[in-house]
Backbone as JSON, one array per atom type, in Angstrom:
{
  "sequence": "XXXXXXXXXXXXXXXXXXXXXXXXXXXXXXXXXXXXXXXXXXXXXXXXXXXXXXXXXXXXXX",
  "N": [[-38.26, 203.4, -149.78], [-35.27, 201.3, -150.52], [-31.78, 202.45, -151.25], [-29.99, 202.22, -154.16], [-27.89, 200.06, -154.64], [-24.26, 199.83, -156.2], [-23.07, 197.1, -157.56], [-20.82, 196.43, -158.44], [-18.65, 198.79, -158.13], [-18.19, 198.36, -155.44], [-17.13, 195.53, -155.57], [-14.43, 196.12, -157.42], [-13.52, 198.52, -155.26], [-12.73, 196.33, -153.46], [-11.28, 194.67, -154.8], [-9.15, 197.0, -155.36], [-8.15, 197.32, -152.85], [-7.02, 194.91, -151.89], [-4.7, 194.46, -153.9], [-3.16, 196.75, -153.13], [-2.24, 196.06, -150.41], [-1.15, 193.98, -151.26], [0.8, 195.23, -152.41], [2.03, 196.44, -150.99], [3.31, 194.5, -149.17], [4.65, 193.16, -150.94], [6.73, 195.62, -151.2], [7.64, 195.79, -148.6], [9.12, 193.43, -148.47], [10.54, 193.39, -150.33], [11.67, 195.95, -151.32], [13.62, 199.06, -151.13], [14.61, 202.18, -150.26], [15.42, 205.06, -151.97], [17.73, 206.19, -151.26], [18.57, 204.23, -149.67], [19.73, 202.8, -151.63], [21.59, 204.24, -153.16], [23.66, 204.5, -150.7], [24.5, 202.16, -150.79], [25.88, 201.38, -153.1], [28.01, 203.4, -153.12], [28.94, 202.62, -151.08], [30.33, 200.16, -152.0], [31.47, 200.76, -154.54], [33.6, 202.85, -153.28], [34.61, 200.33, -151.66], [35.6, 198.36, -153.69], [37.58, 200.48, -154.84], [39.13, 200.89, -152.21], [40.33, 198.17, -152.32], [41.55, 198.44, -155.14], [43.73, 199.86, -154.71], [45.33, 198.76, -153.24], [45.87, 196.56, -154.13], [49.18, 194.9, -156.11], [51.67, 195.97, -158.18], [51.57, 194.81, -161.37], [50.25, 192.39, -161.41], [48.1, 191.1, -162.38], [45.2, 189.39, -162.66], [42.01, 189.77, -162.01]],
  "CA": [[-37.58, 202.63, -150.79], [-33.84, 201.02, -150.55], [-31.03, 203.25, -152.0], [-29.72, 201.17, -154.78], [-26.23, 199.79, -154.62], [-23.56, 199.29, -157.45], [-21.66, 195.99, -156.63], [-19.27, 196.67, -159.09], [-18.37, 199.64, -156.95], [-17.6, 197.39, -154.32], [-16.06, 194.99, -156.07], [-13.64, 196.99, -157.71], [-12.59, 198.99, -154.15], [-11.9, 195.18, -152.55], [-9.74, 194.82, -155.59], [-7.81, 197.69, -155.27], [-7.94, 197.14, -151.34], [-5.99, 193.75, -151.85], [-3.6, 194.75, -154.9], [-2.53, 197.28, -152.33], [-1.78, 195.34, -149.65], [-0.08, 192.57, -151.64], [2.25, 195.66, -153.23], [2.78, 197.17, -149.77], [3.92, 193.39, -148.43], [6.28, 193.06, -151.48], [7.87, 196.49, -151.12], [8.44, 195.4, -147.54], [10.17, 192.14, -148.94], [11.84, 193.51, -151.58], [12.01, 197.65, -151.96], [14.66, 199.69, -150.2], [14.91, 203.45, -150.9], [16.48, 205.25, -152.93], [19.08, 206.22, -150.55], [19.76, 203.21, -149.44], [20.38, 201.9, -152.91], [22.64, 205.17, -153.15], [24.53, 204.08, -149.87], [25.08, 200.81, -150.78], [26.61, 201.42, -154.27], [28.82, 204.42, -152.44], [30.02, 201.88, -150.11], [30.85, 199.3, -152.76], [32.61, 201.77, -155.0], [34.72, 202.87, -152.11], [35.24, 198.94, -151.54], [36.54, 198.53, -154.99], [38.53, 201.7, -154.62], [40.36, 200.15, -151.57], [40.92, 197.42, -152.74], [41.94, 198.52, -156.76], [44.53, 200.34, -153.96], [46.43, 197.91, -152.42], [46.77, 195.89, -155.65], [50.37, 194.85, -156.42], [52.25, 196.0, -159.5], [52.07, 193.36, -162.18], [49.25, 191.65, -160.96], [46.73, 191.46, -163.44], [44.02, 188.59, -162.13], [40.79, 190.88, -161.49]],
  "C": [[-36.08, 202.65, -150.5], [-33.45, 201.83, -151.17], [-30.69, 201.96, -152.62], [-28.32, 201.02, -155.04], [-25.59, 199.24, -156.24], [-22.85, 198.48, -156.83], [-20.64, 196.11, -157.4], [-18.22, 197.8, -158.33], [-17.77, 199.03, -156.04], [-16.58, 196.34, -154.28], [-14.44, 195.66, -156.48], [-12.87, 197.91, -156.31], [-11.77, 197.73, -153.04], [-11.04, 194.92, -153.4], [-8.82, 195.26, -155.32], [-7.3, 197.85, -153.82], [-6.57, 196.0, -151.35], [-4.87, 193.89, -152.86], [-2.68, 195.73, -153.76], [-1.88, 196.71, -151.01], [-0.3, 194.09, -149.83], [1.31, 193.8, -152.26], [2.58, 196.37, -151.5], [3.71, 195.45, -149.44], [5.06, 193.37, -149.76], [7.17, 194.2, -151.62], [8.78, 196.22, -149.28], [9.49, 194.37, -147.59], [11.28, 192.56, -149.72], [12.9, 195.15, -151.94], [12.69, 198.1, -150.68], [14.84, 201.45, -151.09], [15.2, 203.94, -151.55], [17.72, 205.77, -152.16], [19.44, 205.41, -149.67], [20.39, 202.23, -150.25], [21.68, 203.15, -153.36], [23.95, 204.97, -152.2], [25.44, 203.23, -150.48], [26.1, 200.61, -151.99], [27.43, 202.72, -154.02], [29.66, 203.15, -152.04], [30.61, 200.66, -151.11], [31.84, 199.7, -154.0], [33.4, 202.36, -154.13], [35.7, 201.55, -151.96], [36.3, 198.41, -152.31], [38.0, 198.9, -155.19], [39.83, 200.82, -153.69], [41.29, 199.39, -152.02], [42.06, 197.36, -154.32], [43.52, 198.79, -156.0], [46.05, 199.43, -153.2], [46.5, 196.67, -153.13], [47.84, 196.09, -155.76], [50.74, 195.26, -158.32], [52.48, 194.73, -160.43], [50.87, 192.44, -162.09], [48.26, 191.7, -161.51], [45.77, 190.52, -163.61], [42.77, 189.92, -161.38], [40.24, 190.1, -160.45]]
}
């Protein structure tokens, strides 16, 4: 006698087969570390910095 299969079982692991896939492809599109979202807002507060720096006296257009 056949062993008897659950297709929901099956179903359900090609689900979470393809939900995974589609979130791996949009962290490749979209997600970046957390230290390179740490970098990047370092280097843009630095940027700032420079710049707040070599602002003229009086000059008050942001």
């Amino acid at each position: 006698m056949a062993d008897v299969t659950n297709l929901n079982r099956f179903r359900k692991q090609k689900a979470r087969a393809e939900k995974r896939t589609q979130g791996d492809e949009n962290a490749a599109k979209f997600g970046r570390t957390k230290a390179q979202r740490v970098l990047e807002e370092t280097q843009a507060e630095q940027a700032r910095a420079r710049l707040d720096a070599h602002r003229r006296e009086g000059d008050e257009t942001p």
